[in-house]
NULO-148766 format. One record per residue: residue number from 1; residue in one letter; x, z, y of N, C-alpha, C in turn. Coordinates in nm, 3 decimals. Atoms other than C-alpha are relative to their C-alpha. Example, Ala and Ser with C-alpha at 12.3 -4.5 7.8 and 13.67 -1.06 7.14 Angstrom:
2
1 | a | 0.089 | 0.000 | -0.119 | 1.230 | 0.780 | -0.450 | 0.090 | 0.000 | 0.120
2 | s | -0.082 | -0.006 | -0.119 | 1.367 | 0.714 | -0.106 | -0.077 | 0.073 | 0.109
//
This chain:
225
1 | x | -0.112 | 0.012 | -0.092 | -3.348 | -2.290 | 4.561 | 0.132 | 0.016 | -0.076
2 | x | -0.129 | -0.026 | 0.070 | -2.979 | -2.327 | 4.447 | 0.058 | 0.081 | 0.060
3 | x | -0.108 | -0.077 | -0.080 | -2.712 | -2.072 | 4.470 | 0.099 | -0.073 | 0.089
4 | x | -0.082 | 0.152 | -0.108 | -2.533 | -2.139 | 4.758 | 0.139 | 0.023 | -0.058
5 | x | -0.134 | 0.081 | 0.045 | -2.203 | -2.100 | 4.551 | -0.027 | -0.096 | -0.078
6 | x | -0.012 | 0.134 | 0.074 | -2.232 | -2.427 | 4.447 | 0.092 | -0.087 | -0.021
7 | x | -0.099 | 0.104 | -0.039 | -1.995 | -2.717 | 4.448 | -0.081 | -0.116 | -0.094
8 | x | -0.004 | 0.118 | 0.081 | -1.991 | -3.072 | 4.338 | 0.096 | -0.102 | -0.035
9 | x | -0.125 | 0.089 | 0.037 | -1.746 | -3.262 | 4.131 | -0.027 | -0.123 | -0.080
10 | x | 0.041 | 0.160 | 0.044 | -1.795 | -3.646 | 4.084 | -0.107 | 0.010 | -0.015
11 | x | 0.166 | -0.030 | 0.010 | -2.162 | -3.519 | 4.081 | -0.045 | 0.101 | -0.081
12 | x | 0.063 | -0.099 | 0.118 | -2.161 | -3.270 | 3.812 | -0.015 | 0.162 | 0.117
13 | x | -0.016 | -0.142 | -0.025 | -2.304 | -2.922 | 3.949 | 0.066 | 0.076 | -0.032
14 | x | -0.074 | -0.084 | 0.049 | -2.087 | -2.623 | 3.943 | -0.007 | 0.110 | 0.067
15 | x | 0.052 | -0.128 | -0.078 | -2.250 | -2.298 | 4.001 | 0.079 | 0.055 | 0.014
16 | x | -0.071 | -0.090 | 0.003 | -2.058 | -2.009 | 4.110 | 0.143 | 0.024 | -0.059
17 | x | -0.165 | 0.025 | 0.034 | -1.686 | -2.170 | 4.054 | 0.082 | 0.091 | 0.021
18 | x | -0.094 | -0.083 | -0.055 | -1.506 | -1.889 | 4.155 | -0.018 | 0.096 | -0.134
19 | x | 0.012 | -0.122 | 0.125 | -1.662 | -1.626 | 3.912 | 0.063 | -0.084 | -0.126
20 | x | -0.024 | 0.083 | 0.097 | -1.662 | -1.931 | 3.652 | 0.177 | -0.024 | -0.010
21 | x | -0.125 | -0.007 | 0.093 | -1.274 | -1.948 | 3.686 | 0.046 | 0.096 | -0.018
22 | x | -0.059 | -0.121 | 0.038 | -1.194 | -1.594 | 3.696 | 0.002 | 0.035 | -0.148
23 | x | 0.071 | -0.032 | 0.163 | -1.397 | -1.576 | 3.361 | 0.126 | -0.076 | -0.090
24 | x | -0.125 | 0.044 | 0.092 | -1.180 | -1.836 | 3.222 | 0.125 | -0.017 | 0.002
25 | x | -0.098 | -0.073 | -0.009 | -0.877 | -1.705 | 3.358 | 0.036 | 0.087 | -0.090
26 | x | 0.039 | -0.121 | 0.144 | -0.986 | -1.410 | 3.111 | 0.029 | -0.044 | -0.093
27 | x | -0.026 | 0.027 | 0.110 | -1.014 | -1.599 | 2.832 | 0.152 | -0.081 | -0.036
28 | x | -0.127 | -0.019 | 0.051 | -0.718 | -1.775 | 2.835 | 0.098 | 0.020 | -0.009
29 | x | -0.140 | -0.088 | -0.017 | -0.506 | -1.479 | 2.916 | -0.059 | 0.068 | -0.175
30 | x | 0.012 | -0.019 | 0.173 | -0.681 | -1.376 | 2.547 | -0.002 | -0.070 | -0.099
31 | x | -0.088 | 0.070 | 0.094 | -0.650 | -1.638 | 2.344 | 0.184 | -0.014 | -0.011
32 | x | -0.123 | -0.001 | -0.034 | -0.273 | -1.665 | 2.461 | 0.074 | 0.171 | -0.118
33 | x | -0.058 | -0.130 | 0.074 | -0.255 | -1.283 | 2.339 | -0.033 | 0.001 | -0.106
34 | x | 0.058 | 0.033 | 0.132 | -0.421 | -1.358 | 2.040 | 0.103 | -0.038 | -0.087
35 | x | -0.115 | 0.082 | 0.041 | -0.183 | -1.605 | 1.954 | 0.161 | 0.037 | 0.012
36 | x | -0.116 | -0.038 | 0.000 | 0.141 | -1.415 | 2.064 | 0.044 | 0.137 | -0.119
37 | x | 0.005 | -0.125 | 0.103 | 0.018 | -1.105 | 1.833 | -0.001 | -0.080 | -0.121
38 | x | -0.009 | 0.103 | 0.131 | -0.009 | -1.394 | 1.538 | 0.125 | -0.015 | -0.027
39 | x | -0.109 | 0.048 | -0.024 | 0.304 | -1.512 | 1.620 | 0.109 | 0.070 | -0.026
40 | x | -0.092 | -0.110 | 0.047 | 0.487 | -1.172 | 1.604 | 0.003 | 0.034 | -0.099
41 | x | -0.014 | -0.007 | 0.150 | 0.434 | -1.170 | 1.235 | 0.000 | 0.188 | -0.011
42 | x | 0.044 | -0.133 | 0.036 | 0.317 | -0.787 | 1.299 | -0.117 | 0.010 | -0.104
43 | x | 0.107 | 0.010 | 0.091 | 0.116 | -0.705 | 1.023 | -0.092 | 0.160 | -0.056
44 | x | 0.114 | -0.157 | -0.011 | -0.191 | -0.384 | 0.961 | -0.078 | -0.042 | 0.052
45 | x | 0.180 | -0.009 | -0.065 | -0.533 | -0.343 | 1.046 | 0.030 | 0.019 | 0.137
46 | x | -0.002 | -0.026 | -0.157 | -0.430 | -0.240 | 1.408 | 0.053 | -0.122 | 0.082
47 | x | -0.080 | 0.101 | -0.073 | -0.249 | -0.531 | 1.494 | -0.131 | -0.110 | -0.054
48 | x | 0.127 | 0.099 | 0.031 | -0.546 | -0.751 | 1.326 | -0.093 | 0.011 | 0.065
49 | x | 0.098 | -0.028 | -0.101 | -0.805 | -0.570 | 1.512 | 0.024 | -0.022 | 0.146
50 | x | -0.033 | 0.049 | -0.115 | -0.650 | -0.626 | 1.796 | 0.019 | -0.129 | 0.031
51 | x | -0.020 | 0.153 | -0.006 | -0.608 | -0.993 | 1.761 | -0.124 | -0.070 | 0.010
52 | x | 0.162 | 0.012 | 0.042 | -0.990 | -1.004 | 1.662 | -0.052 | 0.044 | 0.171
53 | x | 0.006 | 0.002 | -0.145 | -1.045 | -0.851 | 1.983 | 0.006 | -0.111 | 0.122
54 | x | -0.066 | 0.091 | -0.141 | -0.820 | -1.092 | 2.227 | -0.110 | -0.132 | -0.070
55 | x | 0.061 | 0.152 | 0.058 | -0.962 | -1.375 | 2.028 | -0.167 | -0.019 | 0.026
56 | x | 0.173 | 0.018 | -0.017 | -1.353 | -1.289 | 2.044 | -0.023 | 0.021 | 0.136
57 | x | 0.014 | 0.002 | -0.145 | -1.316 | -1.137 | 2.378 | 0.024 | -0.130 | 0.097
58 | x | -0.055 | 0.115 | -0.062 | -1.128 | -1.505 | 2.505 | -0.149 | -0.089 | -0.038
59 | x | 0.062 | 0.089 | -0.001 | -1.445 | -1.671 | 2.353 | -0.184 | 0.045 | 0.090
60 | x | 0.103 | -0.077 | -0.067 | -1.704 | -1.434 | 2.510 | 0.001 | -0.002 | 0.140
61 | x | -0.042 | 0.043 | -0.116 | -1.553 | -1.475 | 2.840 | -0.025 | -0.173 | 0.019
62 | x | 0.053 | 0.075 | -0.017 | -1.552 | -1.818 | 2.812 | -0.133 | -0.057 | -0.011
63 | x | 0.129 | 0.011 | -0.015 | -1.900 | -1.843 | 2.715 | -0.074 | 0.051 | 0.102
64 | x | 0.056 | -0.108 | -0.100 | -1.974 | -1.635 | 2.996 | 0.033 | -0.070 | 0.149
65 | x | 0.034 | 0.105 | -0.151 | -1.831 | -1.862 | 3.282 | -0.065 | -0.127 | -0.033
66 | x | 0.053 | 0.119 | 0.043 | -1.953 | -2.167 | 3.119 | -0.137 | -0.039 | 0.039
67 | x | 0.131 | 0.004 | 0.007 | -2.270 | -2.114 | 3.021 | -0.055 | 0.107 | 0.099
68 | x | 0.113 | -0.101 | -0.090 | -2.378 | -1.787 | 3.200 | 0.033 | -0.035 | 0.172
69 | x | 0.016 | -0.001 | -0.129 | -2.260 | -1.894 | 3.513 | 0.001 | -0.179 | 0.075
70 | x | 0.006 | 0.094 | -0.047 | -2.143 | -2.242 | 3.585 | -0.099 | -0.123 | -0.027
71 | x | 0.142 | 0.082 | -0.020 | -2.431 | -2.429 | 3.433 | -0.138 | 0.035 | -0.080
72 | x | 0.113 | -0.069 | 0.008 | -2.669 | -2.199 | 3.377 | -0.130 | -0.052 | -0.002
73 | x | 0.147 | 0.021 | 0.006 | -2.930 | -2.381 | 3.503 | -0.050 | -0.126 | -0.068
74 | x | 0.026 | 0.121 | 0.119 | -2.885 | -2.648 | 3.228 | -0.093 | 0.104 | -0.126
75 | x | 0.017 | -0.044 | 0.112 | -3.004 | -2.366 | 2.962 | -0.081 | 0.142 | 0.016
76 | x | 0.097 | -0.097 | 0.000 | -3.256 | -2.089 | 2.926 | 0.059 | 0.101 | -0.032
77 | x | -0.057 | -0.115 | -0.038 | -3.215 | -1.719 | 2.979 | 0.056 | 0.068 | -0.145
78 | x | -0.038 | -0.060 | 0.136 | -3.189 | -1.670 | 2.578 | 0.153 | -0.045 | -0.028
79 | x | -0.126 | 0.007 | 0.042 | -2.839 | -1.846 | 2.593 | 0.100 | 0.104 | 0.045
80 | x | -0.077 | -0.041 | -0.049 | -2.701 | -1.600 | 2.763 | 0.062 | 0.121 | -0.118
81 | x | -0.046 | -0.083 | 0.108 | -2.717 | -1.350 | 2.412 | 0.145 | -0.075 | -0.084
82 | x | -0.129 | 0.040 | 0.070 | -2.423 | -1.568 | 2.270 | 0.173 | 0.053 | 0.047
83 | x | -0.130 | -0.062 | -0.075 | -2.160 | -1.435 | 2.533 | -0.022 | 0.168 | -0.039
84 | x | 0.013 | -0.201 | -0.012 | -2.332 | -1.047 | 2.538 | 0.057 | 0.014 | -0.160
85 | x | 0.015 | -0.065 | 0.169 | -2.310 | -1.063 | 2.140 | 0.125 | 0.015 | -0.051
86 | x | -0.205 | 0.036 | 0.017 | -1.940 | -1.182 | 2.126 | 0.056 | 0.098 | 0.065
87 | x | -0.110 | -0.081 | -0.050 | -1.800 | -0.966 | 2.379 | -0.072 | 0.166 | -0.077
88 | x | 0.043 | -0.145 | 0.077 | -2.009 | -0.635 | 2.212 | 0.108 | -0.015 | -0.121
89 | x | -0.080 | 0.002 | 0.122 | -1.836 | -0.746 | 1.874 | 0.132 | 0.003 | 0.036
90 | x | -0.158 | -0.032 | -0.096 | -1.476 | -0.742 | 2.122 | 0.037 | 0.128 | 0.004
91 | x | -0.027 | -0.160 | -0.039 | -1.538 | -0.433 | 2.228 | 0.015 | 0.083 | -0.130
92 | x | 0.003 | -0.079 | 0.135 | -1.625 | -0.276 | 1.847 | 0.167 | -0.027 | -0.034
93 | x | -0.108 | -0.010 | 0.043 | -1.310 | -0.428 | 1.753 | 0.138 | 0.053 | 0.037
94 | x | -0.072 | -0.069 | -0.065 | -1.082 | -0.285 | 2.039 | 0.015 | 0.145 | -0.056
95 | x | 0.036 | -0.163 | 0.022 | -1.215 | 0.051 | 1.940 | 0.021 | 0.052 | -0.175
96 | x | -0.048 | 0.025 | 0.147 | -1.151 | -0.046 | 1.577 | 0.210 | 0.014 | 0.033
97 | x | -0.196 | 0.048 | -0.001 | -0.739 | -0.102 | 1.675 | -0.026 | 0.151 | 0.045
98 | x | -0.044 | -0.140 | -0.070 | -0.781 | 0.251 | 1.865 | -0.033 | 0.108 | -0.107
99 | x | -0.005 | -0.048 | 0.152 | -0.896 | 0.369 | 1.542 | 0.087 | 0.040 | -0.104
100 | x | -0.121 | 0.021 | 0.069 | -0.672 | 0.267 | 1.317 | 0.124 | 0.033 | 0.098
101 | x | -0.141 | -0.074 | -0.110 | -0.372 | 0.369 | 1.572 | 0.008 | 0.155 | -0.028
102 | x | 0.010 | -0.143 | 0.000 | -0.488 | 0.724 | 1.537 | 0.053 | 0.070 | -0.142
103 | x | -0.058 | -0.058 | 0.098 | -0.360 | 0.736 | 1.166 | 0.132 | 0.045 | -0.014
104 | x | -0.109 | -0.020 | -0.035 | -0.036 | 0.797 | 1.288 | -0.016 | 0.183 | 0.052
105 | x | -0.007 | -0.124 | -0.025 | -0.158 | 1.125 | 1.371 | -0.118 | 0.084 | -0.078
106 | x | 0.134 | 0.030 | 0.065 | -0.512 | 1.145 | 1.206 | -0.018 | 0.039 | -0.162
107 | x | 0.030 | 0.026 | 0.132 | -0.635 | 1.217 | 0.850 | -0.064 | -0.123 | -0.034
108 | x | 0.092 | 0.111 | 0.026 | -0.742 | 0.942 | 0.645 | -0.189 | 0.017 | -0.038
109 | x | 0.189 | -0.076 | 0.040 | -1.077 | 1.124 | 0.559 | -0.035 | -0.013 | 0.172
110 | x | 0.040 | 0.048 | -0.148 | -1.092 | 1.112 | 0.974 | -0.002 | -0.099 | 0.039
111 | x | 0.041 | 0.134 | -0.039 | -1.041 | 0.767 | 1.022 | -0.094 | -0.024 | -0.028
112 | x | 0.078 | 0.020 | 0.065 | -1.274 | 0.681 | 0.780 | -0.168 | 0.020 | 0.067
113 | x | 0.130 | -0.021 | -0.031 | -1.554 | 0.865 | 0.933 | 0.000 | -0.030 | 0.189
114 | x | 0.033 | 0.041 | -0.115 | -1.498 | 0.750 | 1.286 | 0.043 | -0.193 | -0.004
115 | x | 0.025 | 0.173 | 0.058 | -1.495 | 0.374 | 1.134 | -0.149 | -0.006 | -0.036
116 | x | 0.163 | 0.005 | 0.014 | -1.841 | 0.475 | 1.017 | -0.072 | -0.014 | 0.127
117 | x | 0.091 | -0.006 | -0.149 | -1.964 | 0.607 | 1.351 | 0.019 | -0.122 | 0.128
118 | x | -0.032 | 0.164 | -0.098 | -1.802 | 0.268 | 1.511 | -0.066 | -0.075 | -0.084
119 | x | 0.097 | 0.109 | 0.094 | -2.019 | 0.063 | 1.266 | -0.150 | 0.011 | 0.064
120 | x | 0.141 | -0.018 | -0.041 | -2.332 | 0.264 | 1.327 | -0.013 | -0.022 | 0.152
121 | x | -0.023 | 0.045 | -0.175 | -2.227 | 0.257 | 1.734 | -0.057 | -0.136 | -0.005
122 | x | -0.001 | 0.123 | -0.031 | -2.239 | -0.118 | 1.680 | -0.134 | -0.067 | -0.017
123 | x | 0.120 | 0.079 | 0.022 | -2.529 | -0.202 | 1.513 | -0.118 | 0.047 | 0.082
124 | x | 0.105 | -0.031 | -0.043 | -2.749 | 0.035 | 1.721 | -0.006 | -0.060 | 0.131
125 | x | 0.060 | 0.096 | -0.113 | -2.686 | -0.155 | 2.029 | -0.013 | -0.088 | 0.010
126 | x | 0.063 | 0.142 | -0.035 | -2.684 | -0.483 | 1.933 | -0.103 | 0.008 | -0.061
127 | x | 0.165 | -0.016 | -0.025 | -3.039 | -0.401 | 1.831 | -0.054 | 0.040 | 0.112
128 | x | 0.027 | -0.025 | -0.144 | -3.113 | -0.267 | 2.155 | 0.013 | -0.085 | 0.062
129 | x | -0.022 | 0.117 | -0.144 | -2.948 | -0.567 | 2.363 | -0.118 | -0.102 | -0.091
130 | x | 0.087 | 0.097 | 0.083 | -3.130 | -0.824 | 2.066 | -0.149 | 0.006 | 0.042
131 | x | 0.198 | -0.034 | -0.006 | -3.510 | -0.657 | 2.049 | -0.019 | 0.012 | 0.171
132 | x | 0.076 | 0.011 | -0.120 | -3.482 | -0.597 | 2.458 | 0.019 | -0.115 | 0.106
133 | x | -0.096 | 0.080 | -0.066 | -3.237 | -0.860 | 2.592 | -0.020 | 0.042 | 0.146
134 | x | -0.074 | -0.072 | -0.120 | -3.138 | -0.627 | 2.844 | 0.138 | 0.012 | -0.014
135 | x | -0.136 | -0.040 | -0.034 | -2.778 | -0.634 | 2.988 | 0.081 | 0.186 | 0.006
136 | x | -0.024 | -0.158 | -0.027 | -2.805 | -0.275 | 3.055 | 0.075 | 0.076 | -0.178
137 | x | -0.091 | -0.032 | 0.118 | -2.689 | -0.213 | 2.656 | 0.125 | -0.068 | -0.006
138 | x | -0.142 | 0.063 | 0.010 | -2.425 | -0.452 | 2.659 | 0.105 | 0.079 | 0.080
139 | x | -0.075 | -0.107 | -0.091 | -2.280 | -0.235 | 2.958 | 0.029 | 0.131 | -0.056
140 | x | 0.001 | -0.119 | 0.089 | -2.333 | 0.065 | 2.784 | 0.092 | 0.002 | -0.050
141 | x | -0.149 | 0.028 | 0.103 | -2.142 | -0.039 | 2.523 | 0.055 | -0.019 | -0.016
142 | x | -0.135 | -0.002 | -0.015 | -1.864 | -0.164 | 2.625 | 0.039 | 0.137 | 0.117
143 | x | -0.043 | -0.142 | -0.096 | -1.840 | 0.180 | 2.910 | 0.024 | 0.140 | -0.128
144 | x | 0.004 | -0.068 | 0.094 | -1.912 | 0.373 | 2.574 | 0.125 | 0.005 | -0.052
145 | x | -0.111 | 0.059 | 0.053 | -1.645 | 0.169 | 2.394 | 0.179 | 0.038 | 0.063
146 | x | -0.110 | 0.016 | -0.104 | -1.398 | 0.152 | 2.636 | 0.071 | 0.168 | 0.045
147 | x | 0.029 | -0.102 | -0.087 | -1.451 | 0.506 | 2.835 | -0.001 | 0.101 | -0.076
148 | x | -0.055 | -0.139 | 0.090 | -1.461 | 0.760 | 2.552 | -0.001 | -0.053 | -0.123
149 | x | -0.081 | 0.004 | 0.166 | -1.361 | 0.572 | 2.209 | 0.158 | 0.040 | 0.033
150 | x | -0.096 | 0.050 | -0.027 | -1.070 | 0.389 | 2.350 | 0.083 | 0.125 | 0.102
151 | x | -0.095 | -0.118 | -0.086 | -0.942 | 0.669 | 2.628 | -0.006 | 0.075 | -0.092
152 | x | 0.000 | -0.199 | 0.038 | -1.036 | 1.005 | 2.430 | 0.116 | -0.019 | -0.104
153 | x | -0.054 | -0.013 | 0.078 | -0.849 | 0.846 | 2.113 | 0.152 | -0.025 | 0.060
154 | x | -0.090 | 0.077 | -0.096 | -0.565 | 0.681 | 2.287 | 0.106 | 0.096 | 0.064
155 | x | -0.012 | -0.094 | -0.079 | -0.546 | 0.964 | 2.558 | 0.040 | 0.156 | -0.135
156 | x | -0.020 | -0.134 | 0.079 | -0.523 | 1.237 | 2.235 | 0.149 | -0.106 | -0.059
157 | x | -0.142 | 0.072 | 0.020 | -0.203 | 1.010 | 2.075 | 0.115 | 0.003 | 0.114
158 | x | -0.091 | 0.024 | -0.049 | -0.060 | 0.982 | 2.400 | 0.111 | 0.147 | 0.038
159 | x | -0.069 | -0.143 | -0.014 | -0.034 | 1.377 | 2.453 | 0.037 | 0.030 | -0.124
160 | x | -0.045 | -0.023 | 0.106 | 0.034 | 1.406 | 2.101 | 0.160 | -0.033 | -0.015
161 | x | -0.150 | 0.058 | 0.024 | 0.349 | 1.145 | 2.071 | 0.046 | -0.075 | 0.113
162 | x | -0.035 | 0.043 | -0.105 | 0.396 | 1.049 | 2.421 | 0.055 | -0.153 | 0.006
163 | x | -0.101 | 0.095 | 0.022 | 0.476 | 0.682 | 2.261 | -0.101 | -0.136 | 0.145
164 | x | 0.046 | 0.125 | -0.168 | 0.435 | 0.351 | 2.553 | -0.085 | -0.069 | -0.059
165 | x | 0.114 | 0.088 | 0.073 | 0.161 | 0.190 | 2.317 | -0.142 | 0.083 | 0.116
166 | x | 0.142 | -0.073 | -0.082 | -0.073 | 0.439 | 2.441 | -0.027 | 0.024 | 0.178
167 | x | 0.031 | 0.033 | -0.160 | 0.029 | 0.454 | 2.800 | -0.004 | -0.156 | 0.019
168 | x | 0.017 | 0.129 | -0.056 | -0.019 | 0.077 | 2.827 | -0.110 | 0.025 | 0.015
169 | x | 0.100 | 0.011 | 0.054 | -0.366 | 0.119 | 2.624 | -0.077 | 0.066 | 0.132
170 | x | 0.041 | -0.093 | -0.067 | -0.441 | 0.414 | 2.832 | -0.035 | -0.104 | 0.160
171 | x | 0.015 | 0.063 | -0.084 | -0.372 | 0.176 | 3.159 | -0.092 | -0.136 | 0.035
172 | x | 0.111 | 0.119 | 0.011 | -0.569 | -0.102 | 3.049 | -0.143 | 0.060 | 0.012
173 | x | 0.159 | -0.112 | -0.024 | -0.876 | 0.148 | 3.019 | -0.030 | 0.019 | 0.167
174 | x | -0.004 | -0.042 | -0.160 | -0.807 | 0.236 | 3.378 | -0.037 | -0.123 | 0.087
175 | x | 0.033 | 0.107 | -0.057 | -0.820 | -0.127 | 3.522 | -0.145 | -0.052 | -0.063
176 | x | 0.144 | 0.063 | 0.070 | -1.135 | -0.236 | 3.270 | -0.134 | 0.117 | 0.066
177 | x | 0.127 | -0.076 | -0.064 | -1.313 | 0.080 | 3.448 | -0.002 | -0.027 | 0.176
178 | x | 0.038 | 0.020 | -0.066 | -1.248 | -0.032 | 3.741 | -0.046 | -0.199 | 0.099
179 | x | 0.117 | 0.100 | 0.024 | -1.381 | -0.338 | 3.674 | -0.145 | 0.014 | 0.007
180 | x | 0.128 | -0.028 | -0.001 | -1.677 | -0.200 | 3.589 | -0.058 | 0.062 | 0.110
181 | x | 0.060 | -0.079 | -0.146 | -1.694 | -0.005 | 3.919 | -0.042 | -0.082 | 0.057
182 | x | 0.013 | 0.135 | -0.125 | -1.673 | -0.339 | 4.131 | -0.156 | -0.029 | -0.059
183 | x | 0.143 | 0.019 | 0.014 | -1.958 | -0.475 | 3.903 | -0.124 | 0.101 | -0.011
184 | x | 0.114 | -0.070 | -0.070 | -2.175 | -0.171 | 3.956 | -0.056 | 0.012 | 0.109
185 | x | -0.025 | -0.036 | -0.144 | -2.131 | -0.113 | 4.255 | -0.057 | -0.103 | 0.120
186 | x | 0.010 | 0.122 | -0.027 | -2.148 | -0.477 | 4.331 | 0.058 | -0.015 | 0.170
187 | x | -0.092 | 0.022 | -0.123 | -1.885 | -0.480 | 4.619 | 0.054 | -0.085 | -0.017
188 | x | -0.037 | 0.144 | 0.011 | -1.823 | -0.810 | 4.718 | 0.041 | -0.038 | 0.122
189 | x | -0.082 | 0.030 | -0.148 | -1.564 | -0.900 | 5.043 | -0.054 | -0.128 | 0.007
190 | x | 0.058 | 0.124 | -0.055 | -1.685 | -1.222 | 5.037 | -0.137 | -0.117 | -0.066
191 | x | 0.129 | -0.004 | 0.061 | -1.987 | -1.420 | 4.930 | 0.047 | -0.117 | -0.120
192 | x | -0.021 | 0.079 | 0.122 | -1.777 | -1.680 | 4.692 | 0.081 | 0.068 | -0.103
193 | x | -0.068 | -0.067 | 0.090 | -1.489 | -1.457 | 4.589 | -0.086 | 0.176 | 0.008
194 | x | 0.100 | -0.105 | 0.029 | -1.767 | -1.163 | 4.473 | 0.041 | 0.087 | -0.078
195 | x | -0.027 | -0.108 | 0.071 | -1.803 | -0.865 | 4.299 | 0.049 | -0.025 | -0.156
196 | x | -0.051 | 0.037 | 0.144 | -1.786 | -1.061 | 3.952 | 0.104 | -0.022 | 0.005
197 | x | -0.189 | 0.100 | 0.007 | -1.469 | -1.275 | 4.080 | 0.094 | 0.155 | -0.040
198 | x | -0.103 | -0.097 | -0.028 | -1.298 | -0.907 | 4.162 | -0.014 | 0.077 | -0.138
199 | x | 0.022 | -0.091 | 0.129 | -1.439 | -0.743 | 3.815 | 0.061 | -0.079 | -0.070
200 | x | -0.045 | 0.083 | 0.147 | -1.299 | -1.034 | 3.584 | 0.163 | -0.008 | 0.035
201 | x | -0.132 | -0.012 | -0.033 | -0.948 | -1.002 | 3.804 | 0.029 | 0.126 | -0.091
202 | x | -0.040 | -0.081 | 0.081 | -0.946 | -0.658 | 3.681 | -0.003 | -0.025 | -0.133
203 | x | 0.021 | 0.017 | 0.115 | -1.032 | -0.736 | 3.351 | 0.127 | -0.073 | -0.107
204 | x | -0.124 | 0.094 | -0.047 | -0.737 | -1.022 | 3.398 | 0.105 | 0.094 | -0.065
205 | x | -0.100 | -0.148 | 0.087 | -0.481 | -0.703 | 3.378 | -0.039 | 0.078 | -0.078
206 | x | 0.028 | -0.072 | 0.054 | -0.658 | -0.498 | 3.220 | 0.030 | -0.083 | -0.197
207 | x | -0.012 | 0.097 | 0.100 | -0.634 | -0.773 | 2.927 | 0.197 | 0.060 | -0.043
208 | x | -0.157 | -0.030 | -0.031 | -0.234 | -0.738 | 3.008 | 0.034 | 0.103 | -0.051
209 | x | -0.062 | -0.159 | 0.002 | -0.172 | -0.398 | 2.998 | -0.078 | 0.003 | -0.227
210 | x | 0.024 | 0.009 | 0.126 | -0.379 | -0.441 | 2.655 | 0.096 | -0.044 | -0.110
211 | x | -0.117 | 0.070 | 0.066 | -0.143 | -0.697 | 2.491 | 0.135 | 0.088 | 0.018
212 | x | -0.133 | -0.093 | -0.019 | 0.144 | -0.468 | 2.587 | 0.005 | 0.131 | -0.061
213 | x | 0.065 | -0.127 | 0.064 | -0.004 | -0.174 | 2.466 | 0.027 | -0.016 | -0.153
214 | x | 0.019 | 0.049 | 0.177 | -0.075 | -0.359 | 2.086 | 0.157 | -0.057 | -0.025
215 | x | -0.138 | 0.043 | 0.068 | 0.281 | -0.509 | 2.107 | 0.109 | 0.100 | -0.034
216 | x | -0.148 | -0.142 | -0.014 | 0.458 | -0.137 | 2.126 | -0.075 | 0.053 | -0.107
217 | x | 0.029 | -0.155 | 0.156 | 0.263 | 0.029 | 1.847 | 0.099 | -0.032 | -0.114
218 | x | -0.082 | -0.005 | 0.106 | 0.456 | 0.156 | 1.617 | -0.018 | 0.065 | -0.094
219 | x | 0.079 | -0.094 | 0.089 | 0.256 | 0.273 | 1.292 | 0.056 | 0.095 | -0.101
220 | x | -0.078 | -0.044 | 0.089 | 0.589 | 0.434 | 1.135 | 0.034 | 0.125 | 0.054
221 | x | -0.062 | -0.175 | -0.021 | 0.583 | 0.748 | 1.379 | -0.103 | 0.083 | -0.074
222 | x | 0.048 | -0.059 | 0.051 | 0.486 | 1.048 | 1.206 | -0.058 | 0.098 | 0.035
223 | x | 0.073 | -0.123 | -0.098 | 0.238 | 1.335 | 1.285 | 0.051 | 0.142 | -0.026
224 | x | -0.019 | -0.143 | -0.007 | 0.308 | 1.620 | 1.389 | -0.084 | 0.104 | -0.060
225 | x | 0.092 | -0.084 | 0.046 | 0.194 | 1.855 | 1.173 | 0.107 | 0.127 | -0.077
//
C-alpha cells in the first residue's frame, strides 16, 4: 500500500513532499551558511569546523528528503546509511567547532584530549549504526553530540565570558532539542505537515541561530585565569 502522503507530478511519485521539502529547506539554509562562513575570509579550525558541519549537514539533509523520503521506494533500506553516516560526521564536526572554541578559555593539553574522546565518540557509533543499521545510534549521537558536548562546552564559555557566540550556539542547542522532542514524541497536528515536517522546521532555526553563533566567535578573548 502507498503512503497516503503522496503526490504526483507529470507522473513522477513524490512520497511525503512536505517532510521532503522541509529537509531541503535544511539543507539549503546550510550550504548557504557554509558558503557565507567561506566568504567571510574567517580563518581557524573553529570557523573550518564549522563550515564542515553546515556543508555535510546541507548534504545529509538533502540525502535524507530525497532518498529517505521522497523516493524511497525506488531504493532499498541500505540506502538510507548514506544520509545517517553524513549527518553523524555533521554532528562530530559541530562538536569539533565547540571544541576548538573552548581554547579561548581551555588548556591546550585539554583540548587535545577532548578531540580524542570526540574521535573515539565517533567511531564507536558509527560502528554501532554500520554492524546494526539501527537509527536508534544515529539519534544517540547526535542527542549525545548536541545535548552534552555542544551545551556543557558552550554553556561553560558562556558563564565564563558571557560573549554572543555562545548565546546563539547555546540557542541553537535549544531549538535542535526540540526538534528532537517533536520527533520522539512523534506529535504530528496534521497527517501531511507531521512530526518530521515540525522537527526539520526546528532544525531550520536551529541551523540559524548556529550560523550566528560561528559568525560572532571571537578566538582573541582571553581566559580568565
Amino acid at each position: 500500500m502507498e503512503p497516503i502522503n503522496t503526490i504526483y507530478i507529470a507522473g513522477l511519485r513524490i512520497d511525503e513532499p512536505i517532510v521532503t521539502l522541509t529537509d531541503l529547506l535544511v539543507s539549503v539554509l546550510c550550504f548557504a551558511f557554509a558558503y557565507k562562513l567561506h566568504a567571510s575570509g574567517k580563518t581557524g579550525k573553529v570557523f573550518l569546523y564549522f563550515k564542515i558541519y553546515f556543508l555535510v549537514m546541507g548534504i545529509a539533509t538533502a540525502l535524507g528528503g530525497i532518498v529517505g523520503h521522497a523516493f524511497m521506494y525506488h531504493f532499498s533500506f541500505y540506502w538510507k546509511l548514506p544520509g545517517w553516516i553524513t549527518s553523524m560526521i555533521a554532528i562530530m564536526f559541530v562538536e569539533r567547532a565547540a571544541i576548538e572554541h573552548t581554547r579561548i578559555q581551555l588548556s591546550p593539553q585539554t583540548v587535545k584530549a577532548l578531540r580524542m574522546v570526540n574521535l573515539i565518540e565517533f567511531i564507536t557509533f558509527l560502528t554501532l549504526t554500520i554492524t546494526t543499521l539501527n537509527f536508534f545510534f544515529v539519534e544517540f549521537h547526535s542527542g549525545y553530540g548536541l545535548m552534552f558536548v555542544v551545551l556543557s562546552l558552550e554553556g561553560f564559555l558562556f558563564v565564563k565570558t558571557r560573549n554572543k557566540a555562545s548565546r546563539y550556539l547555546l540557542s541553537g542547542v535549544f531549538f535542535a532539542a526540540l526538534a528532537a522532542l517533536f520527533f520522539m514524541t512523534k506529535t504530528s497536528p496534521h497527517q501531511w505537515f507531521n512530526y518530521l515536517s515540525i522537527s526539520h522546521m526546528f532544525m531550520a532555526v536551529a541551523a540559524c541561530l548556529f550560523y550566528l553563533g560561528a559568525a560572532r566567535i571571537d578566538m582573541s578573548v582571553k581566559p580568565n585565569r
